[in-house]
C-alpha positions as CSV (number, residue, x, y, z in Angstrom):
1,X,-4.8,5.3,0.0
2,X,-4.4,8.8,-1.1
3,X,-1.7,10.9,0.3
4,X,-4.5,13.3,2.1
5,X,-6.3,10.3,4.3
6,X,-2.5,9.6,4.8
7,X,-1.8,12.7,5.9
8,X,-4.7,13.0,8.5
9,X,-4.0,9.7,9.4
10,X,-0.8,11.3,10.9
11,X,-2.8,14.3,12.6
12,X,-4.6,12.2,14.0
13,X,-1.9,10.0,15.7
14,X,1.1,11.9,15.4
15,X,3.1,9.8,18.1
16,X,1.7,6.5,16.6
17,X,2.7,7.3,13.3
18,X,6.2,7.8,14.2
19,X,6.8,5.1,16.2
20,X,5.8,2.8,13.2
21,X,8.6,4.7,11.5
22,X,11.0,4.5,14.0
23,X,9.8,0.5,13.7
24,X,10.8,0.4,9.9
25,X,14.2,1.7,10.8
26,X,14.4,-0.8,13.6
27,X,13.6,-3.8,11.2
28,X,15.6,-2.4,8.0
29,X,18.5,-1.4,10.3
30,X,17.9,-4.9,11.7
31,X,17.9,-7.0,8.9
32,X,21.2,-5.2,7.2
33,X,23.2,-6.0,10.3
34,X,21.7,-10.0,10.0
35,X,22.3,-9.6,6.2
36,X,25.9,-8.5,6.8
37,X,26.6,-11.1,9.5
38,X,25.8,-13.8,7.4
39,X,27.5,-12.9,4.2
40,X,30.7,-12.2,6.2
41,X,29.9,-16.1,8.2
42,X,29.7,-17.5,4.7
43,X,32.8,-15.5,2.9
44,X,34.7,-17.0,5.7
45,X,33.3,-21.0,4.7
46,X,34.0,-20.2,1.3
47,X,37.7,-19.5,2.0
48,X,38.2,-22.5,4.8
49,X,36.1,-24.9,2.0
50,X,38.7,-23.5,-0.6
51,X,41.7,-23.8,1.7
52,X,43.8,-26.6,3.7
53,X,44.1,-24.6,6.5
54,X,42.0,-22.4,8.9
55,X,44.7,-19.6,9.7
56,X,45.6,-19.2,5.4
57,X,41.7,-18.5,5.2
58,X,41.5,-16.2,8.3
59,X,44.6,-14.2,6.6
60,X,43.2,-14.2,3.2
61,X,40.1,-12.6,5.1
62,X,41.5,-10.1,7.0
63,X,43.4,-9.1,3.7
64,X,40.7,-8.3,1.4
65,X,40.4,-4.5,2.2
66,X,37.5,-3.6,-0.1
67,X,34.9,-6.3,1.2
68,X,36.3,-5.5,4.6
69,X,35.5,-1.7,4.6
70,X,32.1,-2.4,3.0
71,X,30.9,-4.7,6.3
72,X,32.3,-1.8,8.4
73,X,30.3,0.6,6.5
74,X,27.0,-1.8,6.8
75,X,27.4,-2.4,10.6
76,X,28.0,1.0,11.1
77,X,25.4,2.0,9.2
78,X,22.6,-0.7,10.9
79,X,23.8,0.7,13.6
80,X,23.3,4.3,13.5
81,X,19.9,3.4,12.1
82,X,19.1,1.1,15.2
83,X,20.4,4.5,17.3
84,X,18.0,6.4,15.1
85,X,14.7,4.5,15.2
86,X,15.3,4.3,19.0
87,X,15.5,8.2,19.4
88,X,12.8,8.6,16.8
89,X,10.6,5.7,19.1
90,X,11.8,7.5,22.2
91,X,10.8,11.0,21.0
92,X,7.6,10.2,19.8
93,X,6.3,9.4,23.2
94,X,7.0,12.4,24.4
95,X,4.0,14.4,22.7
């Protein structure tokens, strides 16, 4: 599709266009926080699997300050995105 039928594709349906945007945001946004969820569920089996006890691995966790900033940063970040798409859906049915 060239970038002009895009682009009356969007004239034509402004508000549908961006809620399917807002609904890209939604489902990336989404699928980082699973993503980061699930890495962090098995970072925390890999240290209890590793370990003889449940509170050495939950230490050992809480520890690591680099991998624990970056899943702050990634649920933050899903987060504001989620926020985003839902303003961007919210806005577009208001033309």
């Amino acid at each position: 599709m060239s970038l002009q039928a895009l682009w009356s594709v969007f004239l034509a349906y402004p508000a549908q266009s961006l809620n399917t945007l807002a609904l890209f945001f939604g489902s990336a946004a989404g699928w980082l926080l699973l993503a980061t969820r699930v890495r962090e569920q098995r970072a925390v089996t890999r240290l209890i699997a590793g370990g003889d006890a449940k509170d050495m691995a939950e230490e050992m966790y809480m520890f690591d300050g680099p991998t624990h900033r970056l899943n702050r940063f990634f649920y933050r970040f899903g987060f504001v995105s989620l926020a985003g798409s839902l303003a961007l859906s919210w806005g577009s049915t208001q033309f």
